[in-house]
C-alpha positions in Angstrom: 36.7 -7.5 30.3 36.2 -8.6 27.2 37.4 -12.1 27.8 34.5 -12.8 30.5 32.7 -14.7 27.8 35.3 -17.1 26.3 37.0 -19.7 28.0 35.3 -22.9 30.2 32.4 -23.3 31.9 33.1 -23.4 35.5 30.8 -20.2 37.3 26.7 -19.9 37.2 24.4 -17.5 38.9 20.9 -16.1 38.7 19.6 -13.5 36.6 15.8 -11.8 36.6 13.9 -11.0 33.7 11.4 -8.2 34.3 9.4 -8.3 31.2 6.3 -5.7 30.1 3.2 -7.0 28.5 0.8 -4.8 27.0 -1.1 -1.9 29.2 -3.8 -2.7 31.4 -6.7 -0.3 31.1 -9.1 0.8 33.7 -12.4 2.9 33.0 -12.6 5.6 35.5 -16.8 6.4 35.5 -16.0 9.8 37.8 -15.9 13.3 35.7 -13.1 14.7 36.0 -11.2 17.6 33.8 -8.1 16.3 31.9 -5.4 17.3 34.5 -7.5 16.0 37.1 -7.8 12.7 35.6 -4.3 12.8 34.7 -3.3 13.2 38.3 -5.9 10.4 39.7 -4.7 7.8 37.0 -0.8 9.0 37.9 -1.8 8.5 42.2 -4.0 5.2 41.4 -2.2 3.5 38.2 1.0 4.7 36.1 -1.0 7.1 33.9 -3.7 8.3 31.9 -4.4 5.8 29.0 -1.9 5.5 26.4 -2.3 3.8 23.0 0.4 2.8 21.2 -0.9 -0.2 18.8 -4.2 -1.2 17.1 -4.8 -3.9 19.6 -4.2 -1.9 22.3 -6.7 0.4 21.0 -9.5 -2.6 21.1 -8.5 -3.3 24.6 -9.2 0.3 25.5 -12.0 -0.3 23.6 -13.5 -3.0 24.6 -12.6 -2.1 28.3 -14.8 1.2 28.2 -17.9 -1.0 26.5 -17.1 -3.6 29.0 -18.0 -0.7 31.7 -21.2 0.1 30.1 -20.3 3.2 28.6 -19.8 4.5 24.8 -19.2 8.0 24.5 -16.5 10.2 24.9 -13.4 9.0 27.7 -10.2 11.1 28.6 -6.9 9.9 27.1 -3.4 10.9 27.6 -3.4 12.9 24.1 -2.9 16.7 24.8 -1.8 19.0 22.0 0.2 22.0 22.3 -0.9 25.6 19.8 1.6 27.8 19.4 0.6 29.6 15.9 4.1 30.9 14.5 5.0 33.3 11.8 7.5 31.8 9.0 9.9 34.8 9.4 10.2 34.3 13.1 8.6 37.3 14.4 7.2 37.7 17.7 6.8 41.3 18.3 3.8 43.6 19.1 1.1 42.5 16.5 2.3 38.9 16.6 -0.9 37.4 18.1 -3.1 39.2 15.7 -5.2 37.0 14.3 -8.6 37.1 11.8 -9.8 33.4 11.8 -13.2 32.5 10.2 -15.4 30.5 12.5 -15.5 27.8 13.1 -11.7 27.4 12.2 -9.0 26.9 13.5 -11.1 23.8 13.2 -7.9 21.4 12.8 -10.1 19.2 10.4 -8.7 15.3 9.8 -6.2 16.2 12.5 -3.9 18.0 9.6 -4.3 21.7 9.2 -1.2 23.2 10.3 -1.0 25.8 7.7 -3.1 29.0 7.1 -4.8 31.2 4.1 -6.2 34.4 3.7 -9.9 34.5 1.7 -10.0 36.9 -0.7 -14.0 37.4 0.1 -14.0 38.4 3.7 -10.2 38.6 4.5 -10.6 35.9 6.9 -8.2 33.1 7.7 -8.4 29.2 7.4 -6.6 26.6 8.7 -5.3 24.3 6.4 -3.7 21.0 4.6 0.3 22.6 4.0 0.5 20.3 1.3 -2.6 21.7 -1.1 -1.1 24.0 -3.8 -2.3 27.0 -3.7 -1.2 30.8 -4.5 0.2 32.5 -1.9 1.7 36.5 -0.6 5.2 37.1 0.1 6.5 40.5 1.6 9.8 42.4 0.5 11.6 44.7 2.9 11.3 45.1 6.3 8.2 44.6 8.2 8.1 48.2 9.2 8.7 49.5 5.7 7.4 46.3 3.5 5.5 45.5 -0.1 3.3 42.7 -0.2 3.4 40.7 -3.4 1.1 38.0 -4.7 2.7 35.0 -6.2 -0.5 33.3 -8.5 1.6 29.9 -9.0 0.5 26.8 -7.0 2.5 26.1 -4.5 2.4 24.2 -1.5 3.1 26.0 1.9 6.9 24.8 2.2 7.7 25.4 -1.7 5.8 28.7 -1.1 7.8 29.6 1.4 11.2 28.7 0.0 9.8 30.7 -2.8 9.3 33.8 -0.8 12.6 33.8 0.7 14.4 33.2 -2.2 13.3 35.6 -4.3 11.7 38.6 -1.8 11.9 38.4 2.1 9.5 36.0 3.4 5.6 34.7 3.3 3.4 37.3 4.1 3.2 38.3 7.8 -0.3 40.1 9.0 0.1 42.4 12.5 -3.2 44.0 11.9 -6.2 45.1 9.7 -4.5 47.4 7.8 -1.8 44.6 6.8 -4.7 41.9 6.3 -6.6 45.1 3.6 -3.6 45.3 2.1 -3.5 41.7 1.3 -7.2 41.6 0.8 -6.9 44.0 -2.4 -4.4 41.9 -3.2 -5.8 38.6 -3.9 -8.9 39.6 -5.2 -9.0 37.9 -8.3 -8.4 34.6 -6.3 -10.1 32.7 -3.9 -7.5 32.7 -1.4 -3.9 32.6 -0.9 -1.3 31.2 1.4 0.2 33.7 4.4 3.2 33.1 6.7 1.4 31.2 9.6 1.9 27.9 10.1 2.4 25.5 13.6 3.6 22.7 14.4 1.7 19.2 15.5 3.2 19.1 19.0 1.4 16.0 19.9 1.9 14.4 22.8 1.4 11.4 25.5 0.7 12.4 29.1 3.3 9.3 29.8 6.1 10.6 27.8 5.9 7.9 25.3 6.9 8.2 21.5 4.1 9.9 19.7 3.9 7.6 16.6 0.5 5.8 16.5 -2.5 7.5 15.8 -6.0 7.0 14.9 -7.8 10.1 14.3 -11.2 11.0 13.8 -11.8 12.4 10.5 -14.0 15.3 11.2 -13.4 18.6 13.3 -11.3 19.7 16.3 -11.9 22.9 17.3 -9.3 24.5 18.4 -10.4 28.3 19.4 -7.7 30.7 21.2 -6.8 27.5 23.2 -3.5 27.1 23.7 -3.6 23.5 24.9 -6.3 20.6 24.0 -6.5 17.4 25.2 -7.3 13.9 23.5 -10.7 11.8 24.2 -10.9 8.5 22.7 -14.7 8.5 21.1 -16.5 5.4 21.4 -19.4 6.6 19.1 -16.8 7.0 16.4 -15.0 3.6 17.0 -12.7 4.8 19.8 -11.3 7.6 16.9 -9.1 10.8 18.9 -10.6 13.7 19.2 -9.4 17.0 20.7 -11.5 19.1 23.5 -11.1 21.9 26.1 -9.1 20.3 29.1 -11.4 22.0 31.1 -14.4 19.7 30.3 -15.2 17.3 33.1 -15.8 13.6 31.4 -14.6 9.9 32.5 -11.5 8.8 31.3 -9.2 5.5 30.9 -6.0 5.3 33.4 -3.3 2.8 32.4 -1.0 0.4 34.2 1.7 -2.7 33.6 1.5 -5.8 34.0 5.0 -7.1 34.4 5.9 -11.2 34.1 9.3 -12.0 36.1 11.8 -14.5 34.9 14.6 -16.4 36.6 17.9 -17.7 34.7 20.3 -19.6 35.9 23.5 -18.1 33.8 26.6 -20.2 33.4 29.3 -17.5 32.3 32.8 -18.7 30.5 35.7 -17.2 31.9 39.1 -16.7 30.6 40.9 -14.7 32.8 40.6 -17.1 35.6 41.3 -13.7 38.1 38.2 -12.2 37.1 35.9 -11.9 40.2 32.5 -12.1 38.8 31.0 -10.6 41.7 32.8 -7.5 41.6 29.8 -4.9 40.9 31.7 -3.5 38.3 31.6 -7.1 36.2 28.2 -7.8 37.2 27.3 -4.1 35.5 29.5 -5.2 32.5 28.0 -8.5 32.1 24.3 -6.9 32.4 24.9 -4.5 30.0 26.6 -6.7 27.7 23.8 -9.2 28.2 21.0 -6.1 27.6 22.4 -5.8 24.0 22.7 -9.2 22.9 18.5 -8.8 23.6 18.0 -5.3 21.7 20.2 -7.4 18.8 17.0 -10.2 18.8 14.7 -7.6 19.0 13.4 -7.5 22.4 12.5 -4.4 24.6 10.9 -3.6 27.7 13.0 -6.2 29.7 14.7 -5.4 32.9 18.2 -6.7 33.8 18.6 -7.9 37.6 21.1 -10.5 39.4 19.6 -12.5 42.2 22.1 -12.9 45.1 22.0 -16.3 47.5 21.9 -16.0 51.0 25.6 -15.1 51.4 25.2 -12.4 49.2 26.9 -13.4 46.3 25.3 -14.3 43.1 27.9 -16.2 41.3 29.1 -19.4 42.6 31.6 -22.5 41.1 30.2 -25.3 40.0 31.0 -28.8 41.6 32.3 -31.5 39.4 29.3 -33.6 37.9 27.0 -31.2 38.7 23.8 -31.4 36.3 24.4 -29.1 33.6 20.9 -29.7 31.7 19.3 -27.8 34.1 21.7 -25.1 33.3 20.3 -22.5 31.0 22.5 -20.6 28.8 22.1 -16.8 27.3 
């Protein structure tokens, strides 16, 4: 099938370009909780209110003002927490936890890592890259050692560290383990331990999590285990993580498309080619698809427009106007 392009003009047909433009937001004023909103926007629109650009973020904007309103609005941001231990374990004593209010406070939207205080023995969320001291364990957990590296280290180098030379960073099931660590580090202000998480950040939609425009404060997180994203207009329409249980107006989404037709005048030069065999027509569109991804353009759809009898390509008559013919 490789021939279909080369050869002499002699079959056109049409071709429809479905083409997305930027998203369309709407300012819901009802309060809602997130998954309610989420639902209404998904019923009403596509979803809730996805940003993946600058300017879409001062369309959202300026949508919201536009409405009258300039606090907080629901978004399509939600956040997973899942708190892991670097050596994996998830047994009895895994969910302990001894975190200093008001952290986990997720502050700048980059505290993924956590430390012990030497003071209280309470725990902190925090930057993974800061170099700080840290507590590895040797052994087993049921029969370990707990050992205090004072080098500065960031939490990945820490951890390499730990596993290189003992077992792992330090994993804390309970008070006694957290004492122990406590005595420790008391010469220091406060060390590294084994938990960590991930960002898990995601867009109600589905989309590619890749712009972001954080506010540069706190985001509690609590016990939570899932938070969801508001779009603060007192803070310049900055994200900002809440309970998904709090009941606020939000922004829904949808797409405007633009549709394009194309006459397409195909070469052939296998003259027993049947372009209207589905199986070419496929071909053709997804040959044609590629040569657009190569010039850099996304979000068009591909369609053939048939005539009346069904067909969509058709032979050109002799002296027929081919400036009106337009060629991919």
């Amino acid at each position: 099938m490789e021939g279909i392009f080369i050869g002499v003009l002699c079959l056109s047909g049409c071709l429809t370009f479905s083409t997305c433009l930027l998203h369309q937001y709407h300012f819901v004023s009802d309060k809602m909780n997130w998954t309610e909103a989420q639902s209404y926007c998904r019923e009403t629109y596509t979803d809730l209110a996805t940003i993946e650009n600058t300017e879409e973020m001062k369309k959202l904007k300026d949508t919201v003002s536009a409405a009258g309103h300039s606090s907080k609005v629901w978004i399509g941001l939600y956040s997973r927490i899942d708190w892991k231990w670097s050596d994996g374990f998830n047994q009895s004593g895994a969910e302990y936890r001894s975190w200093k209010s008001p952290d986990p406070n997720y502050y700048k939207a980059n505290e993924l890592c956590v430390l012990q205080g030497s003071k209280y023995a309470t725990w902190y969320d925090y930057y993974c890259h800061s170099k700080i001291p840290f507590v590895c364990y040797n052994g087993t957990l049921e029969d370990s050692d707990f050992v205090l590296v004072n080098t500065a280290k960031n939490w990945t180098e820490a951890q390499r560290h730990c596993r290189e030379h003992y077992t792992d960073l330090a994993t804390v099931r309970n008070d006694a383990d957290r004492e122990k660590i406590k005595n420790l580090i008391k010469p220091l202000k406060w060390a590294s331990i084994g938990l960590y998480r991930d960002p898990q950040t995601y867009w109600s939609d589905g989309s590619n999590y890749s712009f972001s425009s954080w506010y540069q404060g706190h985001n509690k997180l609590g016990s939570m285990k899932v938070v969801c994203g508001v779009a603060d207009l007192e803070k310049g329409g900055k994200s900002r993580l809440r309970s998904c249980k709090e009941r606020k107006p939000f922004v829904c989404y949808s797409i405007t498309t633009v549709k394009t037709l194309v006459k397409v005048r195909v070469k052939l030069q296998d003259s027993s080619v049947d372009l209207n065999d589905p199986a070419v027509k496929e071909q053709i569109l997804k040959e044609l698809q590629e040569r657009l991804k190569e010039k850099g353009l996304s979000g068009v759809t591909l369609k053939w427009k048939e005539k009346a009898d069904g067909k969509v390509f058709h032979k050109e008559e002799k002296g027929s106007d081919k400036k009106k013919k337009t060629e991919l």
